[in-house]
C-alpha positions as CSV (number, residue, x, y, z in Angstrom):
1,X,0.0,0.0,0.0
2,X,2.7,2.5,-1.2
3,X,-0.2,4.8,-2.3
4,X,-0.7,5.4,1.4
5,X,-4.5,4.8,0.5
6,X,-6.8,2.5,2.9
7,X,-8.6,0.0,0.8
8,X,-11.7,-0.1,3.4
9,X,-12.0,3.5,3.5
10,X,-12.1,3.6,-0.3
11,X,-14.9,1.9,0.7
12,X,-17.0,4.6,1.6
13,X,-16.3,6.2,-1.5
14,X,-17.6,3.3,-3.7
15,X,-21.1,3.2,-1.6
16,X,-21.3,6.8,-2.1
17,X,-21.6,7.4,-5.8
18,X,-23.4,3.8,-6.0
19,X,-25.6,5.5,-4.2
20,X,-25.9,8.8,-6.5
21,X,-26.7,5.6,-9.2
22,X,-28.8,3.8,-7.5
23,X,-31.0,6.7,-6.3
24,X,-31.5,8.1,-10.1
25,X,-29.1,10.9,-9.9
26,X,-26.2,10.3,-12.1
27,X,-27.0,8.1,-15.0
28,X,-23.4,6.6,-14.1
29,X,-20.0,7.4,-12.9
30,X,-15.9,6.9,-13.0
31,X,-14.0,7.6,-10.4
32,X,-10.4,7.0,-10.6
33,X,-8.0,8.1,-7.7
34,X,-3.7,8.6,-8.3
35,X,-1.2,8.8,-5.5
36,X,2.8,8.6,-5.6
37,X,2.6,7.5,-9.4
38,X,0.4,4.4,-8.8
39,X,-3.3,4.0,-9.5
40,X,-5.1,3.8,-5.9
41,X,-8.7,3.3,-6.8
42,X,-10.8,3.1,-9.9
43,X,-14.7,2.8,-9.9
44,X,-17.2,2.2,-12.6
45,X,-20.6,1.7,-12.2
46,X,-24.2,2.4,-13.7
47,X,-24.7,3.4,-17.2
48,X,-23.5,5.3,-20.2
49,X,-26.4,5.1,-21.9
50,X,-29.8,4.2,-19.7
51,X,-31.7,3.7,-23.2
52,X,-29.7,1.5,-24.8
53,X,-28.7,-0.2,-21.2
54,X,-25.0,0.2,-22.0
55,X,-22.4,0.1,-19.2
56,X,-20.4,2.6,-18.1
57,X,-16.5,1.5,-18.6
58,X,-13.3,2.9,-18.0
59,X,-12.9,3.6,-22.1
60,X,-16.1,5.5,-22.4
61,X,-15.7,8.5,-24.2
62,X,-17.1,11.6,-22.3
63,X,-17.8,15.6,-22.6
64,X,-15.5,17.1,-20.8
65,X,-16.8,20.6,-21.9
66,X,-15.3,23.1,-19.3
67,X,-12.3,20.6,-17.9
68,X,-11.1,21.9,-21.9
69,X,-10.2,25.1,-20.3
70,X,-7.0,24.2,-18.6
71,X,-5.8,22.0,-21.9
72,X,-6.4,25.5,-23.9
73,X,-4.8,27.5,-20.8
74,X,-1.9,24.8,-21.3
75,X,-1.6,25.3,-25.1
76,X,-1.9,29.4,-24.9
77,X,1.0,29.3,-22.4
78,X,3.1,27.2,-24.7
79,X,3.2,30.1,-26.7
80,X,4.0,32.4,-24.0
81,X,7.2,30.4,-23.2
82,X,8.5,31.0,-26.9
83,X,8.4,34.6,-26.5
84,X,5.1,35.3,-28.6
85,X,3.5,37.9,-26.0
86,X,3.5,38.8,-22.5
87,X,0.8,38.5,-20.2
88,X,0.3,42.0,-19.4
89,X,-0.3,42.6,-23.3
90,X,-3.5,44.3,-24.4
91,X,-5.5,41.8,-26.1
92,X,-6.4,44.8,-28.8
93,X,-2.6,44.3,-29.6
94,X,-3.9,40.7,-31.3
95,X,-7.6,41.8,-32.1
96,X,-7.2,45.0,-33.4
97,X,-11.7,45.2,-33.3
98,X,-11.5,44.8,-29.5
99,X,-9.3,48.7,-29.8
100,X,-12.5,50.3,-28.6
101,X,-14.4,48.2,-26.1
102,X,-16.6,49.6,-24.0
103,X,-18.1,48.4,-20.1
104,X,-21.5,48.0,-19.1
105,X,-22.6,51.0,-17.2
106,X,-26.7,50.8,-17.0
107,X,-29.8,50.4,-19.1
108,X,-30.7,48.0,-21.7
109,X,-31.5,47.8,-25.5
110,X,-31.2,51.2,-26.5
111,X,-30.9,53.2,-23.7
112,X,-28.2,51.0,-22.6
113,X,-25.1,53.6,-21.7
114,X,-21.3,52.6,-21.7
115,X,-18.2,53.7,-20.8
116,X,-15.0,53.6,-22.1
117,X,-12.1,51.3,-20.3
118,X,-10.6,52.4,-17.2
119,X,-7.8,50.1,-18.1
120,X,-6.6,47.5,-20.7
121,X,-8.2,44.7,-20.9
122,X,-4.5,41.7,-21.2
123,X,-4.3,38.4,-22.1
124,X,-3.9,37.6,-18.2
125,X,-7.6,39.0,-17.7
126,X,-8.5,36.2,-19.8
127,X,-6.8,33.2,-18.6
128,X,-8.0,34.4,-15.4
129,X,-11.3,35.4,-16.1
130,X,-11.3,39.0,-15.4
131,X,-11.8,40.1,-18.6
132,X,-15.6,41.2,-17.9
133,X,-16.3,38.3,-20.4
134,X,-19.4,36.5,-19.7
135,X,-21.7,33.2,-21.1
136,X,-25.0,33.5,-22.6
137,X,-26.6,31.7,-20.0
138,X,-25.0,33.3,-16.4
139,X,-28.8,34.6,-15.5
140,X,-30.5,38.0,-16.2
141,X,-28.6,41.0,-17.6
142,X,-28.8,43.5,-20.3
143,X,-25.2,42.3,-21.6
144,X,-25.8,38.6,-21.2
145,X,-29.1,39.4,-23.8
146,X,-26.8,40.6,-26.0
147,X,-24.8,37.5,-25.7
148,X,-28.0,35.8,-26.3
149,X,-29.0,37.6,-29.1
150,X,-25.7,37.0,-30.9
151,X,-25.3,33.7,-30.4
152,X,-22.2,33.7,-28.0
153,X,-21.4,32.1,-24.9
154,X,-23.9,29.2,-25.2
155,X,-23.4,25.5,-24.2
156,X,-23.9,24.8,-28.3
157,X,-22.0,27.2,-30.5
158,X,-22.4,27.8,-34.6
159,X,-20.4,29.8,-36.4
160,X,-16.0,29.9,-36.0
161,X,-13.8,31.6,-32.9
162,X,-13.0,34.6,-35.4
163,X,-16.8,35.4,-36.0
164,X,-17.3,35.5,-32.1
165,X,-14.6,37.1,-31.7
166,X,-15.8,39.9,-34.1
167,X,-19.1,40.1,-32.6
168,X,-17.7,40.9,-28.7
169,X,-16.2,43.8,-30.2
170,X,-19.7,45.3,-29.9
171,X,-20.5,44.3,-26.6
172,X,-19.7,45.9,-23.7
173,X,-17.6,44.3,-21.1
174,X,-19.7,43.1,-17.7
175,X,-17.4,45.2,-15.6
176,X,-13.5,47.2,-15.7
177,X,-11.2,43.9,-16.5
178,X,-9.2,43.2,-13.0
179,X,-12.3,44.1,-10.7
180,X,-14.1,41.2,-10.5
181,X,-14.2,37.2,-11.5
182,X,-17.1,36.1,-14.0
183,X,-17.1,32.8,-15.5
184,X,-17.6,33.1,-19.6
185,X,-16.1,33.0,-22.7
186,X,-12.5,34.0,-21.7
187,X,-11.0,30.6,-22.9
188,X,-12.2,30.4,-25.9
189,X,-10.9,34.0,-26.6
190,X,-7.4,32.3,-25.8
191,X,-8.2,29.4,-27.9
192,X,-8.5,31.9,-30.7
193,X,-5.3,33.9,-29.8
194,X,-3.6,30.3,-30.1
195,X,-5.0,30.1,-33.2
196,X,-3.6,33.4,-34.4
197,X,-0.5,33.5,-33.3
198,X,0.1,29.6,-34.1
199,X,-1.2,30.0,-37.6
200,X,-3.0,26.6,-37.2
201,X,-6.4,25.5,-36.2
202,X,-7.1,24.8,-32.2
203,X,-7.7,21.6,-32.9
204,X,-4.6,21.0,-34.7
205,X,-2.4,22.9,-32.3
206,X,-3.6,20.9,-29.6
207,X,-3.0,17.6,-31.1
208,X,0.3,18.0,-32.4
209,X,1.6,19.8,-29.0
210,X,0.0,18.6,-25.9
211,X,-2.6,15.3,-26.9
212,X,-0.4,13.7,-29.4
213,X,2.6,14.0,-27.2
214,X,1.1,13.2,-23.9
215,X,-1.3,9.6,-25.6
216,X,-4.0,11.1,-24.8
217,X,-5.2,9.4,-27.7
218,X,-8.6,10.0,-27.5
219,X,-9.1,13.0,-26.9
220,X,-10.3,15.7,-29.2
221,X,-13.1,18.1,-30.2
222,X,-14.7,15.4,-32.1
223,X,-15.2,11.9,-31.2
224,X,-12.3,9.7,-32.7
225,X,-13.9,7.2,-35.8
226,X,-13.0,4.2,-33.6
227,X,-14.4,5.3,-30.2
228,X,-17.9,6.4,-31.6
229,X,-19.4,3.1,-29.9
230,X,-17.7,4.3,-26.8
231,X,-19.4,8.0,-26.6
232,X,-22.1,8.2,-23.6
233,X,-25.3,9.9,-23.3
234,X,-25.4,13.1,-21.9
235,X,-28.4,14.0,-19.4
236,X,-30.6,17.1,-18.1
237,X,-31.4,17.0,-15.0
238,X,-35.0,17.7,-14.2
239,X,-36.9,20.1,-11.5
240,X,-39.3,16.4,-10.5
241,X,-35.4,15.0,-9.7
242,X,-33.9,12.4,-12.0
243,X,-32.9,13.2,-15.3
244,X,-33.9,13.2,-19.3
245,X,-31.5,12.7,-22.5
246,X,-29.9,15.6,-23.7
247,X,-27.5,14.3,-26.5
248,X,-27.9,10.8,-27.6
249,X,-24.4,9.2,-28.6
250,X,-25.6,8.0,-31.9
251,X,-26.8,11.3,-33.3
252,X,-24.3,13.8,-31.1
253,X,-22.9,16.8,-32.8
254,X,-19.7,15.4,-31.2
255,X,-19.2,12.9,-33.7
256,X,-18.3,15.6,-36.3
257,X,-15.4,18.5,-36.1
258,X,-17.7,21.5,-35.6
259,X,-16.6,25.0,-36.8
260,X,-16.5,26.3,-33.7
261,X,-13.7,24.9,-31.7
262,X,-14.5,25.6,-28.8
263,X,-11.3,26.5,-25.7
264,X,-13.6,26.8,-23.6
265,X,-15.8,23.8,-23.5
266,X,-15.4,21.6,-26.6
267,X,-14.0,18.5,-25.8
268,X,-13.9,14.8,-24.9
269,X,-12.2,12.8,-23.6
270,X,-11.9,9.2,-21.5
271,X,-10.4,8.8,-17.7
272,X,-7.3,7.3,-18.5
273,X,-6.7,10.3,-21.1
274,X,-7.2,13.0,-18.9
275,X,-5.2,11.1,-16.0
276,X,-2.3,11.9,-18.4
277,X,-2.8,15.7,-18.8
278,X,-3.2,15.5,-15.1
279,X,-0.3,13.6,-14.2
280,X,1.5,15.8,-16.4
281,X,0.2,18.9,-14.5
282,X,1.4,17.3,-11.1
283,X,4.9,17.0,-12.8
284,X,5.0,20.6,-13.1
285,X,4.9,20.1,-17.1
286,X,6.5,16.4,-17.9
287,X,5.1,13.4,-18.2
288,X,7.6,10.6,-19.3
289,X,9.9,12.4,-21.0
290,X,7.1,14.5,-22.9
291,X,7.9,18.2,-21.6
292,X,5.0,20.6,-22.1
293,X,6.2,23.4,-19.7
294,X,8.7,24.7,-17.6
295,X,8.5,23.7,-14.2
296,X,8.1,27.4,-13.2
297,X,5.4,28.3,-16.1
298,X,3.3,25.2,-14.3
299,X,4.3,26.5,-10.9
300,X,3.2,30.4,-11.9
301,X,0.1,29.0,-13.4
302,X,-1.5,27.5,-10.2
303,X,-0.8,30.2,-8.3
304,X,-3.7,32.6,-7.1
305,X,-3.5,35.4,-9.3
306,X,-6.3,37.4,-8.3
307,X,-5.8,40.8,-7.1
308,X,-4.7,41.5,-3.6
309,X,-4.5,37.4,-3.5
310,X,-8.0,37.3,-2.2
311,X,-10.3,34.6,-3.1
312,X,-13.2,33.7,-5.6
313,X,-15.6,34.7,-2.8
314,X,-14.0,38.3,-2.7
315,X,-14.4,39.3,-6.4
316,X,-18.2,38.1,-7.0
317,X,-18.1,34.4,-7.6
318,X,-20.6,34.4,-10.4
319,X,-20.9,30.8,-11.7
320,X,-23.0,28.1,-11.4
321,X,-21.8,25.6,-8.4
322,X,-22.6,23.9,-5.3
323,X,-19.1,24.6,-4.0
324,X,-18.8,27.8,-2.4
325,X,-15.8,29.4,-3.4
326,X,-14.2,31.0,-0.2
327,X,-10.6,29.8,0.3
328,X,-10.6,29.5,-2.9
329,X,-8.2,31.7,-5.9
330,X,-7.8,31.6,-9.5
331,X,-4.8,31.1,-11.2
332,X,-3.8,30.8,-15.2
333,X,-6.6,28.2,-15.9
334,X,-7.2,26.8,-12.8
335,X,-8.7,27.4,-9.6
336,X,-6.6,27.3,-6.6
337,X,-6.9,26.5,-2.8
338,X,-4.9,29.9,-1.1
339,X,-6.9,28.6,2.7
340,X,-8.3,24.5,3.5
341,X,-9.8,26.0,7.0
342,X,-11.8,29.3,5.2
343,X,-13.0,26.5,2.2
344,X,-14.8,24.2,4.8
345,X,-13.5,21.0,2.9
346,X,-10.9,18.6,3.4
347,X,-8.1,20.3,0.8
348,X,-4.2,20.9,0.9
349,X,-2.7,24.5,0.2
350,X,-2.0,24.7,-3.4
351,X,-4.7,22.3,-5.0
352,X,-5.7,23.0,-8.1
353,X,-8.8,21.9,-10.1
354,X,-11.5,22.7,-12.6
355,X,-14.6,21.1,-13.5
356,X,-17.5,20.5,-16.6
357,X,-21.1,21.3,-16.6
358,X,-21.7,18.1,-17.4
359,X,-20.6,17.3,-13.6
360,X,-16.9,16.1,-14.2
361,X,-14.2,17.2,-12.3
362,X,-10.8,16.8,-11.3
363,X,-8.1,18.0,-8.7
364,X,-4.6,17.9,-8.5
365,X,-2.7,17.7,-4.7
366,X,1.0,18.7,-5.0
367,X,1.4,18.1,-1.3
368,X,-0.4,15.0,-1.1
369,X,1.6,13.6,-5.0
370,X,-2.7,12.9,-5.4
371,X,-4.7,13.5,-8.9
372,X,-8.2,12.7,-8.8
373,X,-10.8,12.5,-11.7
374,X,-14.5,12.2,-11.4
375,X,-16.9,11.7,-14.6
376,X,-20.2,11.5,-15.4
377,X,-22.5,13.2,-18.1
378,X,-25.5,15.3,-16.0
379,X,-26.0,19.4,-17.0
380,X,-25.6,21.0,-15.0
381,X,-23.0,20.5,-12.3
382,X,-24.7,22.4,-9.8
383,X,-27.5,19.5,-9.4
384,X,-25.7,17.6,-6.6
385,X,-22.1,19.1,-4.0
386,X,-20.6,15.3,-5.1
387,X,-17.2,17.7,-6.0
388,X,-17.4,18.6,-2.2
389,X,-18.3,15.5,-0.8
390,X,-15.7,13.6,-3.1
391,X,-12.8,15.6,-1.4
392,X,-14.1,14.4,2.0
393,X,-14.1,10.5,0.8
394,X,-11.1,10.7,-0.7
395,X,-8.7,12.5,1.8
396,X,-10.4,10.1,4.6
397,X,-9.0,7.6,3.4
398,X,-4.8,9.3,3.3
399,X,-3.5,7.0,5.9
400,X,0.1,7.6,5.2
């Protein structure tokens, strides 16, 4: 037991999310738990696809959708370590339309009044979404109806990055970029600037230099010709509890490359693919002899970058979850615990994570050597605290 894990308190954690099965929450769910190099636990059990009565297994293909974020934040700072901008760069240094964006002051439709910026909105804004970016779905406002209206910031996306991009240079920003944190389309602004200053599509940027080099060999903004049989259904919940399809597997957009390749929320992936990119991160950047980053590019990224180093709680924590974010930052993709005791959870100092609306999640320990990955396919993540109550039943179980 080198992975310093109790095998009967991994116990608990089985009967738990059997339980979330059993009960009609989660249609199924993986679970698979890394410490000191070596694979401590692994769980699969109910479904991938309740019409079909198809197993969940540990090569099911799933949406990852926001867990993209870091592997775009990864692939933006790859560029950043070959000299091709600095974070503190205005972004309208790249997008030469975003020269004259505007914030949010009050109003809507046309007696909506703006102001101009206060200050530049960087590319560090973005990665740690400050920008006064938003989604088209964060709840009322006069600037997430024009999100609406233009088709941005959505969970399904037509269209290419470049034509979003266009269209946010006539939308006013939520708020002055650095004052507050606002979950939206930030990433997928990055994805783009990869794009541009790469010269090559996201998608192929991303195989070439982090998926193809890492194995992750299933993992993609489209599902992979042989792992179509693999893809899972993805479920709503819904307000009578339990859940109805969303996106069958046989007719998903996510068997074709869409047009909008999508940073932000785009991808799939299987368990043993993302352990990869999150072994990687807990190597600071390496995973056998595959060097992504620097150590200290990995090391700057999960650090709190918010201002003043305060936490999520502090600068508005907008965004749909059941974990409250006190305790908790934001660095260059990531979030990251800055204080366990203010958090309320079982955590070390320095954890990083991020999660999907679909209700996956992961987190990587440095202190601990631990990488946990959770996955299951149930909009939106906010349904059930599982990401809380995993942390509890997975630290309870650390005996060495």
């Amino acid at each position: 037991m080198s992975h310093g894990l109790a095998q009967e308190k991994l116990a608990y954690l089985s009967s738990h999310i059997e339980r979330y099965v059993d009960d009609g929450k989660f249609p199924g769910v993986l679970c698979l738990v890394t410490r000191r190099g070596q694979e401590a636990y692994f769980h699969a059990y109910g479904k991938r696809d309740v019409q079909r009565n198809a197993d969940i297994t540990r090569d099911t293909v799933l949406r990852i959708y926001s867990m993209s974020k870091p592997i775009t934040s990864v692939a933006l700072m790859m560029l950043y370590e070959q000299g091709h901008f600095q974070l503190d760069d205005p972004v309208s240094r790249y997008l030469p339309a975003w020269k004259n964006l505007r914030v949010y002051d009050s109003g809507e439709g046309s007696r909506m009044q703006t102001s101009a910026l206060a200050t530049p909105l960087t590319i560090k804004h973005l990665l740690t979404h400050t920008s006064g970016l938003t989604y088209g779905f964060m709840g009322e406002h006069p600037v997430v109806s024009l999100y609406q209206q233009h088709g941005i910031g959505g969970l399904a996306v037509k269209g290419t990055l470049e034509e979003m991009v266009q269209k946010l240079a006539d939308i006013p920003l939520l708020f002055t970029p650095g004052t507050r944190w606002n979950y939206g389309v930030s990433t997928d602004v990055c994805g783009y600037l990869v794009q541009l200053i790469s010269g090559q599509p996201l998608d192929d940027f991303v195989r070439e230099r982090i998926t193809g080099p890492l194995g992750m060999t299933e993992t993609d903004y489209q599902v992979v010709p042989s792992a179509r049989d693999r893809l899972a259904a993805c479920y709503q919940f819904t307000d009578g509890g339990g859940y109805k399809l969303r996106d069958d597997p046989e007719t998903s957009p996510y068997l074709e490359r869409p047009t909008f390749l999508s940073g932000g929320g785009g991808m799939v992936s299987t368990i043993d693919d993302y352990r990869r990119f999150t072994r990687m991160l807990l190597n600071k950047g390496e995973l056998e002899g595959v060097r992504l980053l620097g150590r200290k590019t990995l090391e700057y990224m999960t650090t709190n970058h918010l201002p003043g180093n305060v936490d999520l709680a502090a600068m508005g924590q907008p965004v749909f979850s059941e974990t409250p974010f006190e305790g908790i930052g934001f660095g260059l993709g990531f979030s990251v615990v800055v204080d366990p005791a203010a958090a309320n959870v079982l955590d070390s100092p320095g954890e990083f994570a991020w999660g999907g609306v679909a209700s996956t999640y992961f987190w990587v320990d440095p202190v601990e050597d631990l990488c946990v990955i959770f996955m299951t396919q149930l909009i939106p993540s906010s349904t059930y605290p599982i990401r809380r109550e995993l942390k509890t039943l997975v630290y309870q179980a650390i005996v060495d």
